[in-house]
C-alpha positions as CSV (number, residue, x, y, z in Angstrom):
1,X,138.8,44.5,-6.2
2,X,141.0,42.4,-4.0
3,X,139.1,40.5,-1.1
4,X,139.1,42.4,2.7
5,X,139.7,40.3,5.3
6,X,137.4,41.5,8.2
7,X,134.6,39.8,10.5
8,X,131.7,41.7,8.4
9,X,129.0,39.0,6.6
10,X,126.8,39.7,4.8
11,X,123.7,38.2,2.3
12,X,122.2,40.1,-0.7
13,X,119.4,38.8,-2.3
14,X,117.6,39.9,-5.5
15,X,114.6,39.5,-8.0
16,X,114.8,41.4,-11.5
17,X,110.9,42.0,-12.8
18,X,110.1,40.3,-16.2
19,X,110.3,43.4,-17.8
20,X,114.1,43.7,-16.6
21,X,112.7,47.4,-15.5
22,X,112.7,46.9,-11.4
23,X,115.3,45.5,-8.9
24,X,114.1,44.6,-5.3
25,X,116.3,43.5,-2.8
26,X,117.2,42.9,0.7
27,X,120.3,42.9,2.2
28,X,121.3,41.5,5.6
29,X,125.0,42.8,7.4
30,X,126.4,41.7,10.2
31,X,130.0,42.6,12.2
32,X,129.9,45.7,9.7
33,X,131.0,49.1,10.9
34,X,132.4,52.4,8.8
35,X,130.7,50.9,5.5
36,X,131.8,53.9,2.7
37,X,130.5,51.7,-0.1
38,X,128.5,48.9,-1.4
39,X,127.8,48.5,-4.7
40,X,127.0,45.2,-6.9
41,X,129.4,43.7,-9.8
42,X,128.1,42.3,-13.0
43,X,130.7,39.0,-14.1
44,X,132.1,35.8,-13.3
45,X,133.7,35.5,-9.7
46,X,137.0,35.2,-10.8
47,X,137.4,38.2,-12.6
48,X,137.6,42.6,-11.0
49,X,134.4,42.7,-12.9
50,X,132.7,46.5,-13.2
51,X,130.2,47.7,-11.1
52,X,126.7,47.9,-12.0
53,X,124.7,49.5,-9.3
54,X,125.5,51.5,-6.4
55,X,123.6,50.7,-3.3
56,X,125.6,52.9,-0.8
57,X,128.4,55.5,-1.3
58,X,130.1,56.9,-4.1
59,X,127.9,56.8,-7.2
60,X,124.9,57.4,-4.9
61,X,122.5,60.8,-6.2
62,X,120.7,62.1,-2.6
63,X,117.6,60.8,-2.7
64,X,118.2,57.6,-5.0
65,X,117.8,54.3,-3.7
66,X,119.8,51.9,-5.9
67,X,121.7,53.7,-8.7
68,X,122.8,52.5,-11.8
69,X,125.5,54.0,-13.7
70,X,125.0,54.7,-17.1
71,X,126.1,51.9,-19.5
């Protein structure tokens, strides 16, 4: 996806498990309002790489937490 410029900033920190089974993460926001999405992308920086998990938004099931989309 092409950058947005707005005011929003934002930090998203995360520690995978040994086991590569559980995710837990924090994430701060700042200057954010009418968030429809936010979702994490898997690949280098450079590149529209696909997203991997959905934190917020489309892709979410009700009741879900973090969802990850089937491979």
């Amino acid at each position: 996806m092409p950058p947005v410029a707005t005011d929003a900033d934002g930090v998203f920190l995360a520690t995978l498990n040994a086991a590569k089974t559980e995710l837990a993460y924090v994430i701060n926001v700042r200057n954010a309002e009418g968030v429809v999405m936010a979702h994490v992308h898997c690949g280098p920086e450079v590149e529209d790489s696909p997203a991997v998990a959905f934190i917020h938004g489309q892709g979410m099931v009700p009741g879900e937490e973090l969802f990850f989309p089937p491979a």
